[in-house]
N, C-alpha and C positions, 0 to 999 in steps of 0.2 A: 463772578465766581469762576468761568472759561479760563479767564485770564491768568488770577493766581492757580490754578491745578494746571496750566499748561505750564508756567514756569517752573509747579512742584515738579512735573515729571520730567521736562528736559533736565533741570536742576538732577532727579535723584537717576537720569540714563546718565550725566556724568558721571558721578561718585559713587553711585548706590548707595545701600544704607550704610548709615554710620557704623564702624566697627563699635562694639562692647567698650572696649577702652575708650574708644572717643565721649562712647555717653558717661561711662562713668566718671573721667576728667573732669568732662565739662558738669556734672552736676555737682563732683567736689569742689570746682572751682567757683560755683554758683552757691555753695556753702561756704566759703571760702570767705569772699566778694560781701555776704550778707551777714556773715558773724565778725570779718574782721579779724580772724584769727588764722593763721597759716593750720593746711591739712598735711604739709608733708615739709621737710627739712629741705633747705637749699641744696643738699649734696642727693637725697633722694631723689628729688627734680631734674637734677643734669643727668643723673642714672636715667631717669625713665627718658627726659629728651632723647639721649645718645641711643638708648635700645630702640625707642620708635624711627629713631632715622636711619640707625645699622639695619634694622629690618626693612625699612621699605628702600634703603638704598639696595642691597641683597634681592628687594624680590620685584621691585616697578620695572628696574632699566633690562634683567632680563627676561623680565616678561613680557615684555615691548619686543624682544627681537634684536636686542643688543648683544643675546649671545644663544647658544644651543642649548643652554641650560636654562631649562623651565621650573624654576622652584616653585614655581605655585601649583603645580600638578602634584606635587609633595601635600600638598594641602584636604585632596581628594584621602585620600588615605593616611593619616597623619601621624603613624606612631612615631616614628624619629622626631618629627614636629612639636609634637606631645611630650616626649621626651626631653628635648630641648627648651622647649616651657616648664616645663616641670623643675628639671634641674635651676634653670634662670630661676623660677619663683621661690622653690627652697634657698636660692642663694641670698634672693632679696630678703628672705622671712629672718636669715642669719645677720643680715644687716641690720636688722628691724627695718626695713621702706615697707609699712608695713602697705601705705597705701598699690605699691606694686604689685605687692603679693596681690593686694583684692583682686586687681584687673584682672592680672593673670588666668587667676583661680576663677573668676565671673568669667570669662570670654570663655573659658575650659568646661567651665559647667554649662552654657547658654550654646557652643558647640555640642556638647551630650545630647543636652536635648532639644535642638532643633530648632532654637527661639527665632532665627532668624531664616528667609528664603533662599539664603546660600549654604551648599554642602560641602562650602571650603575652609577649612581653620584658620585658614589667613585673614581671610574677610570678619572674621571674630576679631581676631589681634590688632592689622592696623586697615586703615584708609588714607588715601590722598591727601585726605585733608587734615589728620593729626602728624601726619609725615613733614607737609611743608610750613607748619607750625611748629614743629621739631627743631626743622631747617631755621627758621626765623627768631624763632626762640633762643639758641642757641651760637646762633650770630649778635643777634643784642646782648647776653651774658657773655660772648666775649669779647665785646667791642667797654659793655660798661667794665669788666676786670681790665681791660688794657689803659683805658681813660679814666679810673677813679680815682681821685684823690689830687688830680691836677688840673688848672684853672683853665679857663676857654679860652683866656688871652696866652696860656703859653702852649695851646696847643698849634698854634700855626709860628712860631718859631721854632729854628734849627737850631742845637743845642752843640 
């Protein structure tokens, strides 16, 4: 039992907790996966991929120190944050995604009141690990949009 809780905690000092959106995904996709039936629209999908990789491309590289600008101190205090979520989820709710709206609105509510060890808004919204999932997800959408519909034998000849 050492063994696995040594691995959980190095494991959760890399990444810490899962952000709100990461668990919600993953449990709609875990509905998903078990009914067989899609929870969100292909174009709601690239929506939410593109917003989690805009956001953690915006907040990891300079929060590392790749630039003066620290947005994740934004997060301590969040009304602009807030703000900007907000408008983002009403914009989704107009779109119907409606699945983004949830996120949104659950990580905003679970930020309220304190569900999780961090008192940063950001660590509600994304993590590491829904980010390069983001990144990977949306490099195979468009590797299969550039490749569909043409055979594996003409894709190594020059046209």
């Amino acid at each position: 039992m050492d063994f696995i809780s040594d691995i959980v905690l190095r494991v959760r000092g890399l990444i810490d907790e899962p952000a709100i959106i990461t668990i919600i995904w993953t449990l709609l996709g875990l509905v998903a996966w078990v009914s067989k039936k899609r929870v969100d629209s292909p174009e709601e999908k690239r929506f939410l991929l593109w917003t989690v990789l805009v956001m953690g491309l915006v907040l990891y590289p300079a929060t590392m120190g790749l630039s003066m600008w620290d947005p994740y101190r934004y997060g301590y205090t969040p009304v602009g944050l807030l703000i900007v979520v907000g408008l983002l989820a009403l914009w989704a709710a107009k779109q119907a995604y409606w699945m983004t709206t949830v996120m949104l609105i659950a990580a905003t509510l679970a930020f309220t009141f304190g569900l999780k060890t961090s008192t940063n808004y950001w660590d509600y919204l994304i993590d590491p690990l829904v980010v390069v999932y983001s990144c990977f997800a949306l490099l195979r959408l468009g590797y299969k949009k550039a490749y569909s519909g043409r055979s594996p034998a003409s894709l190594g000849r020059v046209r």
